[in-house]
C-alpha positions in Angstrom: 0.0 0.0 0.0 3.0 2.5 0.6 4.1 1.9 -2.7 1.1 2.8 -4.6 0.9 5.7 -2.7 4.5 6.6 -2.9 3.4 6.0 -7.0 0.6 8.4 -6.9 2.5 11.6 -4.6 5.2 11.0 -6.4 2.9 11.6 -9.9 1.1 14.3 -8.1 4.4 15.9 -7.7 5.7 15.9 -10.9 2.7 17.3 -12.5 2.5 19.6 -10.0 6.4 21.1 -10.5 6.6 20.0 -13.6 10.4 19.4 -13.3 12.9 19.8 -16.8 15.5 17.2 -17.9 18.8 19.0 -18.6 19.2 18.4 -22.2 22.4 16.5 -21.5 20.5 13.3 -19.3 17.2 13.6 -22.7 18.7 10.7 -24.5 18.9 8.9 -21.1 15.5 9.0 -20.0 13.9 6.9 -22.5 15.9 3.7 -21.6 15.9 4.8 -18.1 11.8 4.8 -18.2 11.5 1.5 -20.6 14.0 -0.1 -18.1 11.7 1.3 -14.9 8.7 -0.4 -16.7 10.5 -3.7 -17.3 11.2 -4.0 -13.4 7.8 -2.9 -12.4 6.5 -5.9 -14.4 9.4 -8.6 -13.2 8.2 -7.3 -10.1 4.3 -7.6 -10.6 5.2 -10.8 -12.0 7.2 -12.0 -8.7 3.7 -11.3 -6.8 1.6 -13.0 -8.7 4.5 -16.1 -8.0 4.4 -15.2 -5.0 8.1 -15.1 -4.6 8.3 -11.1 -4.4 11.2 -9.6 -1.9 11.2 -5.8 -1.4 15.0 -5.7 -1.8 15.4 -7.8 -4.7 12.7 -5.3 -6.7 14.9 -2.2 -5.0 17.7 -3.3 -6.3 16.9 -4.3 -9.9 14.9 -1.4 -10.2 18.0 0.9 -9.6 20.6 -1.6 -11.3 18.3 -1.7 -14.4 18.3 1.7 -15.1 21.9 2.0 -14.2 22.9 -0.1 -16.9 20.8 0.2 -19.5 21.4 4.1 -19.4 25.0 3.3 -18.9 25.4 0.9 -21.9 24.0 3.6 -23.9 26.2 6.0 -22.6 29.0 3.8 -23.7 27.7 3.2 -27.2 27.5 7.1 -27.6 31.2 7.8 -26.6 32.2 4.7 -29.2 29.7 6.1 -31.8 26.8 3.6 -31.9 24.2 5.2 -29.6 21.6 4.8 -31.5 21.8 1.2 -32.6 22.9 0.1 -28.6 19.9 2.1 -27.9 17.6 0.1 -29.9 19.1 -2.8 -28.9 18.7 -2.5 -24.8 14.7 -1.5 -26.0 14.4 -4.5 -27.8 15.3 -6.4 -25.2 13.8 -5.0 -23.0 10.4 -4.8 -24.8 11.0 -8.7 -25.1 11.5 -8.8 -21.0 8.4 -6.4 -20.0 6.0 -8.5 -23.2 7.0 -11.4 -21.3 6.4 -10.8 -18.1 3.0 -9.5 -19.7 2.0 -12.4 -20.7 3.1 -14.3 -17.2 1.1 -11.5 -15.3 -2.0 -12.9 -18.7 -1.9 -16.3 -17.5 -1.8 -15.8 -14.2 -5.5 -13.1 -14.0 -6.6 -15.1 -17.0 -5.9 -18.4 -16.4 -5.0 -18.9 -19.5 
């Protein structure tokens, strides 16, 4: 219950400030969101498996933004931004469709 309301001030507040991304972090933010989203599912996921640990979620939600920003960091001072980019939301998009489909089965039954 914290953590949907942690969710929803947390939404509140950035509507209500309306904060700006310095234009150096904009390429960033994409992966960092699409990498939020992916552990947010694992995570739903892990309840519905009822195997969920606060820590484990914690921890791959920061690590998975860490690193997917940083790997496109690192494809930007090499010169392939764009396509490592695409790459980590590919796979990601694979990771968060199947969880998706675990989180399907599991209201579904099907």
């Amino acid at each position: 219950m914290f953590a949907i309301i942690g969710l929803l001030v947390g939404i509140g507040l950035g509507l209500w400030f309306q904060p700006t991304v310095p234009l150096g972090l904009q390429p960033y933010l994409p992966i960092a969101v699409v990498a939020a989203l992916d552990a947010l599912a694992g995570g739903l996921r892990a309840r519905f498996d009822d195997v969920f640990d606060d820590r484990v979620f914690t921890t791959s939600f920061i690590f998975n933004v860490f690193i997917a920003a940083l790997i496109v960091w690192l494809g930007d001072k090499i010169g392939v931004g764009s396509q490592l980019q695409t790459a980590v939301i590919v796979v990601l998009g694979i990771r968060i469709f199947a969880n998706a489909a675990a989180i399907r089965r599991h209201i579904f039954k099907a």
